[in-house]
C-alpha positions in Angstrom: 28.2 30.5 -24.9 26.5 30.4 -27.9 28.9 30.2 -30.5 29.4 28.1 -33.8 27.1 25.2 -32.3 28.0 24.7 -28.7 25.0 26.4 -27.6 24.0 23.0 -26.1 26.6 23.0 -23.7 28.9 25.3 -21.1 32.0 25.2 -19.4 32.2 24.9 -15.9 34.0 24.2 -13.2 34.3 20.7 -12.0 35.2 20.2 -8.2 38.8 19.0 -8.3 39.2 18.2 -11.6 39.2 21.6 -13.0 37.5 22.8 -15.8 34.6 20.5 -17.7 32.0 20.7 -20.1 28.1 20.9 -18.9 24.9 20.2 -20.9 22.2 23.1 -21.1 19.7 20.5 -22.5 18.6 17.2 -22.6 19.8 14.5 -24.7 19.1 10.9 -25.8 21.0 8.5 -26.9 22.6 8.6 -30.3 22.3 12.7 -30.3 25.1 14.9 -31.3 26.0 17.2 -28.4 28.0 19.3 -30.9 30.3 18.5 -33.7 33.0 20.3 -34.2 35.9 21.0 -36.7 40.1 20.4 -35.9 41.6 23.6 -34.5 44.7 22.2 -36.6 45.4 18.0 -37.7 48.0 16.5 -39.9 48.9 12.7 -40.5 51.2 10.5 -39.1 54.6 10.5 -40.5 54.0 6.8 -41.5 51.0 7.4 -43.9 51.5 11.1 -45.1 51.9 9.0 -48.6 48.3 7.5 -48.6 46.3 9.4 -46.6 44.7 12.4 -48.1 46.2 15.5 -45.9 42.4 17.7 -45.8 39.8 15.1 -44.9 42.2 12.2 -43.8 40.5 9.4 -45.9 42.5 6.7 -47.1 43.4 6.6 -51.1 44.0 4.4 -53.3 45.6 7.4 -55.6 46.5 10.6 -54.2 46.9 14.0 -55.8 50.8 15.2 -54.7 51.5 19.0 -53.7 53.4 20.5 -57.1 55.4 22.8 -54.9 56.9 20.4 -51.6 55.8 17.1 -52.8 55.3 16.3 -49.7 51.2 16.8 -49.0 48.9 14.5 -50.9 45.5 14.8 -51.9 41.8 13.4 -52.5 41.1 15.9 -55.2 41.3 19.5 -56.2 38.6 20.3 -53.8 40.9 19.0 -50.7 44.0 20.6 -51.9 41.7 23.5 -52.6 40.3 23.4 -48.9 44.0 22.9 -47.3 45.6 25.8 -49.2 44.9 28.1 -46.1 46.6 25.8 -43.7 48.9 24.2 -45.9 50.6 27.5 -47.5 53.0 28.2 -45.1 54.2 24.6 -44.1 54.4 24.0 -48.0 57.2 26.9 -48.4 58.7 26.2 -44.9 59.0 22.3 -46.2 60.4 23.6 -49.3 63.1 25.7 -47.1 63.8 23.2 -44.6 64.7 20.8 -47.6 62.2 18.1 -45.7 59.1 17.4 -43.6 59.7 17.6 -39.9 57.9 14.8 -37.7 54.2 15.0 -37.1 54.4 16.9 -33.7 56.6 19.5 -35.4 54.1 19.5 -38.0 50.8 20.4 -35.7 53.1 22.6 -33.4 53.7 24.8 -36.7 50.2 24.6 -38.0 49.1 25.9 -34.2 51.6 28.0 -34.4 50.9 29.8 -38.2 46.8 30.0 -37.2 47.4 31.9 -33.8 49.7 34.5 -36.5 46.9 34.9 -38.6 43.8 34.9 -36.2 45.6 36.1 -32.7 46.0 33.8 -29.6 42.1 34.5 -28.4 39.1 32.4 -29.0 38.4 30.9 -32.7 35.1 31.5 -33.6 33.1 27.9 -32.2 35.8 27.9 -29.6 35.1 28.0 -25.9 38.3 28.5 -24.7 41.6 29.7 -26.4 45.0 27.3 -27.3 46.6 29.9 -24.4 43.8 28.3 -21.7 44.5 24.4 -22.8 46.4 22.2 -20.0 49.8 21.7 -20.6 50.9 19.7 -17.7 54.6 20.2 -18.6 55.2 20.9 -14.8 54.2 16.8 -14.5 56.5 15.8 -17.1 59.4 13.0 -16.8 63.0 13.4 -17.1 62.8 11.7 -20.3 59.2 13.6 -21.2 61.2 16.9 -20.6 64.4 15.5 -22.4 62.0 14.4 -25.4 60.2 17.8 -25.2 63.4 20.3 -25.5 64.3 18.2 -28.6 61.0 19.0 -30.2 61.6 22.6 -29.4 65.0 22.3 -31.2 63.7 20.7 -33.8 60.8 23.5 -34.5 63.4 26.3 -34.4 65.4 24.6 -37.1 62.2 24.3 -39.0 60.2 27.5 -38.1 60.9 30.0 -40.7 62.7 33.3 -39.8 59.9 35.6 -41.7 57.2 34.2 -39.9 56.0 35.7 -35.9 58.9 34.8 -33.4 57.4 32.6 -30.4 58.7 32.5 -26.7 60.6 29.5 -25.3 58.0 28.8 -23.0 55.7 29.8 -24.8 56.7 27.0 -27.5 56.9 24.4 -24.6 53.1 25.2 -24.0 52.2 24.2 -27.5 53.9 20.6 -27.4 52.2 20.4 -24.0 48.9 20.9 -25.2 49.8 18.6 -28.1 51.4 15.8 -26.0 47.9 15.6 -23.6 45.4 17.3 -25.4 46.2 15.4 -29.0 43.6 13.6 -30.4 43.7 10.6 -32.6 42.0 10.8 -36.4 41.0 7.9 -37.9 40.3 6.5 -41.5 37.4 7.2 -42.8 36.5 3.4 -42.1 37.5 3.8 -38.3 39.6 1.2 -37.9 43.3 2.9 -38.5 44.8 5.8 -36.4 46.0 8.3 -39.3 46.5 11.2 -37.6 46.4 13.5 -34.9 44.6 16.8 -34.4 43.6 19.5 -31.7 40.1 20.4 -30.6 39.8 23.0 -28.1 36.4 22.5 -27.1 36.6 18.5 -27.1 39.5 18.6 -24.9 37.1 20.6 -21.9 35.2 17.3 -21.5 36.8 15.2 -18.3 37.0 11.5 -18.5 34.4 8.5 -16.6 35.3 5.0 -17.3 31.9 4.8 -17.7 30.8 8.0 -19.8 28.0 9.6 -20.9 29.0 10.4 -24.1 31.7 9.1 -26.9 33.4 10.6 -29.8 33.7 10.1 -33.3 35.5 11.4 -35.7 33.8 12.0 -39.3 35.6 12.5 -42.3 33.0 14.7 -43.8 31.6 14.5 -47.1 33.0 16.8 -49.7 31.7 14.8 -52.9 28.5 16.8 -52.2 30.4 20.3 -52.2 28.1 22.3 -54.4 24.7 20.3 -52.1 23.2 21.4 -48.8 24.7 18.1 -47.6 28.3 19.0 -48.0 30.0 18.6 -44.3 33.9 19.4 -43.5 36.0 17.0 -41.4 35.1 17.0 -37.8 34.6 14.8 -34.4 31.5 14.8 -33.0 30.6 14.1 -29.2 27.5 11.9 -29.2 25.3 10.8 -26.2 25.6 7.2 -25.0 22.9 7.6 -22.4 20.2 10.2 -21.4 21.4 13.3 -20.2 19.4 15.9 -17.9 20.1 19.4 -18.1 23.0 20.4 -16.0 24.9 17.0 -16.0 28.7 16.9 -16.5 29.6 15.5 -20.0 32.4 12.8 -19.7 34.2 10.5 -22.3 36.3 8.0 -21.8 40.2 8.6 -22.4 40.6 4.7 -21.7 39.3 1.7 -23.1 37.4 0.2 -20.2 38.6 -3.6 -20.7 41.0 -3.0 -18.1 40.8 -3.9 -14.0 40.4 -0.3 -12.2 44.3 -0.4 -11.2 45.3 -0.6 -14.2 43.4 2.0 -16.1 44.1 4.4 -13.1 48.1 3.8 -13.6 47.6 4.4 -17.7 45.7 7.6 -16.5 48.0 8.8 -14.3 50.9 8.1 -16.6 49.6 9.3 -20.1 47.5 12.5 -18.5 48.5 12.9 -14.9 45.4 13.2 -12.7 44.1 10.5 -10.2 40.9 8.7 -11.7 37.8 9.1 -8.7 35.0 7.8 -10.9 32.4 5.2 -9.4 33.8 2.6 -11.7 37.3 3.5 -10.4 36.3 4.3 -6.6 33.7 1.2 -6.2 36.0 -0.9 -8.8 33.0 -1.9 -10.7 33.3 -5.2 -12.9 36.8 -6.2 -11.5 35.4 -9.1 -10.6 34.2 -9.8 -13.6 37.3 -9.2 -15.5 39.5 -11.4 -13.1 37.0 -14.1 -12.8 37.7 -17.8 -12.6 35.9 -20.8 -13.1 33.0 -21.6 -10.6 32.1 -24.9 -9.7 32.9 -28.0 -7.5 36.7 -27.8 -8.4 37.8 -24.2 -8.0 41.2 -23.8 -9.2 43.7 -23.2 -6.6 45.3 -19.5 -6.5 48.3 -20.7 -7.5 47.0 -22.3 -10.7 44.9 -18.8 -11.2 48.6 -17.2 -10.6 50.4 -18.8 -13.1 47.8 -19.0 -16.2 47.6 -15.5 -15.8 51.4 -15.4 -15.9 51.2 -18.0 -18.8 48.7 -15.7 -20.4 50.7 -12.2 -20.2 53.9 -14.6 -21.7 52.1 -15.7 -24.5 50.5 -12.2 -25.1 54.5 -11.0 -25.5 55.0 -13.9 -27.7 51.5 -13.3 -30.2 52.9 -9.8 -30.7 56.2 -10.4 -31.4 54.7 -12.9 -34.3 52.1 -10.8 -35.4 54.8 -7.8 -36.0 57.0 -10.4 -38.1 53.2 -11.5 -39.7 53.5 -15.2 -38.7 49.8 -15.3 -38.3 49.7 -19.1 -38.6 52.2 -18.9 -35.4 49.6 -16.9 -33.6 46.7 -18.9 -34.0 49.2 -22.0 -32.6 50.2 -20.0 -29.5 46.4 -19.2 -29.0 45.2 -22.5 -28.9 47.6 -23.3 -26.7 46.9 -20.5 -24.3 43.4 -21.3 -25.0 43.7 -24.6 -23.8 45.6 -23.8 -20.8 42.8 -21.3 -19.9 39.8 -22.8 -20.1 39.2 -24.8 -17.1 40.9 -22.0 -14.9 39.5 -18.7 -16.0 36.0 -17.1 -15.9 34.5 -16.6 -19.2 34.7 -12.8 -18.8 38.4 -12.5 -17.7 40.4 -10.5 -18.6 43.5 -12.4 -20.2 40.9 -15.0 -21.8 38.8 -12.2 -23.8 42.1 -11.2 -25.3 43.7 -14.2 -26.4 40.0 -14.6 -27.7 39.9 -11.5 -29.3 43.0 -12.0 -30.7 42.3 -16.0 -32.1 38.9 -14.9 -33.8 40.4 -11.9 -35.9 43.3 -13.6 -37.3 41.8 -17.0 -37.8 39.3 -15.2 -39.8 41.6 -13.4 -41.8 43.3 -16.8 -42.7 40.0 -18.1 -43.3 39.5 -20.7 -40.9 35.9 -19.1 -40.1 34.4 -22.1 -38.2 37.1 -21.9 -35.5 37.0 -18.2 -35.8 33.3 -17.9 -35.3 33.4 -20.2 -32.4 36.1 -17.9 -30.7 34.2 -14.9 -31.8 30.6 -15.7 -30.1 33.1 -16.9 -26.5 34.5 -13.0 -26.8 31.3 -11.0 -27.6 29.2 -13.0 -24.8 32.0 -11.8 -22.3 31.9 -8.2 -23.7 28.6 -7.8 -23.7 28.4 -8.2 -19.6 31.8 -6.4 -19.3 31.3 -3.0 -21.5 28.5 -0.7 -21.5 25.9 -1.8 -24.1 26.6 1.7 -26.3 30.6 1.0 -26.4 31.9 1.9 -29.9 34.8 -0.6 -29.7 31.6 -3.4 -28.5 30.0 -2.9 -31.5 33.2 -2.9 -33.9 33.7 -6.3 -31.8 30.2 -7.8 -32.9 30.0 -6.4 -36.2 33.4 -8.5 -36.5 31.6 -11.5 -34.7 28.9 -10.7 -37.1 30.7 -10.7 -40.0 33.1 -14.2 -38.8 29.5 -16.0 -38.2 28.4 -15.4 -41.7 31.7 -15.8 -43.3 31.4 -19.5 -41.4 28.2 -20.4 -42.9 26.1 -19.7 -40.0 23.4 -17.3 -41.4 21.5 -16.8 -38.0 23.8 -16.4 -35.7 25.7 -14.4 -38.1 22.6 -11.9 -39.0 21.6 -11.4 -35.1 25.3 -10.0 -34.6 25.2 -8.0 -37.3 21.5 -6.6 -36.3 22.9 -6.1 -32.5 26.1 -4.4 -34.0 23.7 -2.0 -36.1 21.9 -0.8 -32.9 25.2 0.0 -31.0 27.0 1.7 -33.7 23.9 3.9 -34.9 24.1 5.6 -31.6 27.7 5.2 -31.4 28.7 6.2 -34.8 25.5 7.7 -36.5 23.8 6.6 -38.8 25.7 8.8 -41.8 29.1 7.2 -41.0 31.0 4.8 -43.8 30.9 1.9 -41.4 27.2 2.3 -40.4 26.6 2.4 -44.0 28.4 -0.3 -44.9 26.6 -2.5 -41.9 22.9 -1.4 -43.3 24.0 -3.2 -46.3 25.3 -6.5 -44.5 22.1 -6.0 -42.7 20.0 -6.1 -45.2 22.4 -8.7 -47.2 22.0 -11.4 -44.4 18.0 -10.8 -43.8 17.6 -11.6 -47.5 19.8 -14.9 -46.8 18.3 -15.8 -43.7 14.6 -15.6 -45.4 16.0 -18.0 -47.9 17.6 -20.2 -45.3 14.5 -20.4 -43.6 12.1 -21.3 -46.9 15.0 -24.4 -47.7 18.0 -25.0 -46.3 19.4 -27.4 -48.9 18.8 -25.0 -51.5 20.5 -22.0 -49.8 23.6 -24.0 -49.4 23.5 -24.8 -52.7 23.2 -21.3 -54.2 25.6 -19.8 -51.1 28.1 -22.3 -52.7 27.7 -21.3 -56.6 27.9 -17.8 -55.4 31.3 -18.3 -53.3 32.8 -20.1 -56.0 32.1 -17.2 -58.8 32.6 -14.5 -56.7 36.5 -14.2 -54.4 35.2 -14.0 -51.2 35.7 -11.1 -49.5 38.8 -12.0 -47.4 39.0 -10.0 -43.7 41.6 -7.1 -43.6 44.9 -8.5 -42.4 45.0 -7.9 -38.8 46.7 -5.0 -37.3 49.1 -4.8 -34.2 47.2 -2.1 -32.6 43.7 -2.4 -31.3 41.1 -0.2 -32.4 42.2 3.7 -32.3 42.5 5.2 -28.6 40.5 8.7 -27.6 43.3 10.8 -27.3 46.8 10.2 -28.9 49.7 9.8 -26.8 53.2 10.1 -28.4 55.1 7.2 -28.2 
């Protein structure tokens, strides 16, 4: 297959796991496989507002559509590039009297392309929307329940004048959308905003441990009228090297997780058994329910109820996090901190969360000595639990990274940010906002660190003057949801 870029890679079929994606040439780490644009995407009902609708960057001010007022936009040239796809939703909206919820929204958009283009393969496309998994035959009682509401929902919304869909037909769509959708992010990568179909994305099985990992890139539409002008797309980039002829996996997971676990979420959220090595072998359990070593091994009923104490206070952190009590958190924390210490392994599990959890909001209240400490515990237990080109590992030690030179400490601080560079230019690439944005902390903290080196006293004097003219660029406030999953999963 040899269209629109995927001439790198063929479908095949994968021995009890159905169809999956193949490479037809070597790669190295850090190469795009293929990139390729959204079939059809829209934003999350909570941020249509302040997220532009086209690219799916986050605005401070957005253009509104004249007509529904209900799209917003960068600029002319994103409402100019979403006219296509937007036409029809903008008179149904207009119709309907409001916008329906996002899965209405992407079920329409399918819906409107497959009128104008037909139901067969999009050019790019290796298979058609007719050939995506539906798995509606595995569905709940309450999935099901939750699915003939949808369909309801698009009838009422689905204008009369446009091409009448089947039933089942219909059911297939939300199907597709419900295990198949996948999650767009900001183009700083750090928020879900959206959710969008891929055809030829959604051909690549999942490994724990994969070969490759995908990114979604906003594009770059400031430089329409230049060679370097890119639309909105995901890209599947090498983690490893791959030989001609080897299966091309992702993982659907995160992998900080025992193997139990992540084979429950698997089964649950996109109904197949999980018979990867990690899985099979359940590689780095061990690690992830370790506990201390030494002369005075805690009994396993001390292990039994700081993990219980640990889940507990994990209920408890989110519960105060949602109500934005941060200075609750760090308190409950500590106190789980404390409790953990002298039972649990510095790579388990329920420690690296609480750890996790500590370092991020400490440093957004800008306790960053406290914070850094927590951070440097958190990455040295990542770094032997995930594999060393993990996109959410090197969002972890660019944070690290950042905490250590917010604290003061320029060395430490620099070597995160150095180790988080190297990880996210194969992860990420190195045209992508938050690759950017670490060059320049990169090159920021090298210039510091030269002048730390040539006289201490002296660099703490001018760091001071600086900090004191300049607001010091506070940490985002925390979210409740951990970095942005593969695929997106209706709640």
């Amino acid at each position: 297959m040899t269209k629109g870029g995927m001439e790198s890679v063929e479908v095949f079929t994968s021995e009890g796991k159905g169809r999956g994606l193949k490479a037809q040439k070597e790669f190295l780490p850090g190469d795009v496989i293929f990139a390729e644009p959204a079939y059809a995407a829209v934003v999350f009902d909570s941020l249509t507002h302040v997220i532009c609708h086209t690219c799916f960057k986050r605005q401070e001010r957005l253009h509104r559509c004249g007509q529904c007022k209900f799209a917003y936009y960068c600029d002319r040239t994103c409402q100019r590039a979403a006219w296509l796809n937007h036409k029809n939703e903008c008179s149904a909206i207009k119709r309907h009297g409001k916008a329906p919820t996002e899965n209405i929204r992407l079920a329409a958009r399918i819906m409107w392309k497959i009128e104008r283009e037909g139901s067969g393969l999009s050019e790019g496309c290796l298979v058609s929307i007719d050939d995506l998994q539906n798995h509606v035959d595995s569905f709940s009682e309450e999935e099901k329940k939750e699915l003939r509401a949808d369909v309801e929902s698009f009838l009422e919304f689905w204008p009369p004048q446009s091409q009448q869909f089947g039933m089942q037909y219909i059911s297939h769509v939300f199907g597709v959308i419900n295990c198949n959708g996948f999650t767009l992010s900001d183009q700083r990568g750090l928020q879900a905003v959206g959710v969008g179909i891929f055809p030829n994305l959604c051909q690549a099985n999942h490994d724990c441990w994969p070969n490759c990992t995908v990114i979604f890139n906003n594009g770059n539409h400031e430089a329409v009228r230049s060679m370097f002008h890119t639309q909105m797309r995901i890209e599947l980039r090498a983690l490893s090297k791959i030989s001609p002829g080897d299966e091309l996996t992702v993982a659907y997971v995160d992998f900080l997780n025992v193997s139990e676990e992540r084979r429950k979420q698997l089964k649950q959220q996109y109904y197949f058994d999980c018979t990867c090595e990690h899985c099979k072998k359940q590689i780095k359990d061990n690690l992830m329910l370790a506990v201390k070593e030494g002369e005075r091994k805690p009994s396993a009923e001390t292990v039994k109820e700081v993990i219980q104490f640990s889940k507990d206070t994990l209920e408890k952190i989110n519960k105060a996090r949602m109500e934005g009590l941060y200075h609750e958190v760090v308190k409950l924390c500590r106190e789980c901190l404390k409790k953990q210490e002298p039972v649990l392994g510095d790579t388990n599990l329920y420690f690296l969360r609480i750890l996790s959890i500590a370092s991020e909001v400490l440093s957004y209240l800008q306790m960053f000595e406290e914070a850094a400490d927590y951070a440097k515990k958190m990455v040295d237990g990542y770094l032997k639990i995930y594999h060393p080109n993990n996109a959410q590992l090197g969002m972890a030690v660019m944070r690290a990274g950042v905490t250590h030179w917010h604290a003061g400490l320029i060395e430490a601080g620099h070597g995160l940010i150095c180790k988080a560079y190297a990880i996210l230019l194969v992860t990420h690439g190195p045209s992508h906002p938050i690759t950017k944005d670490l060059e320049v902390m990169r090159v920021q903290t090298e210039m510091e660190l030269r002048m730390f080196q040539q006289n201490e006293f002296m660099y703490y004097k001018m760091r001071e003057a600086a900090l004191k003219n300049q607001k010091i660029q506070v940490m985002p406030e925390p979210s409740n949801e951990t970095s942005p999953s593969l695929f997106h999963k209706k709640e």
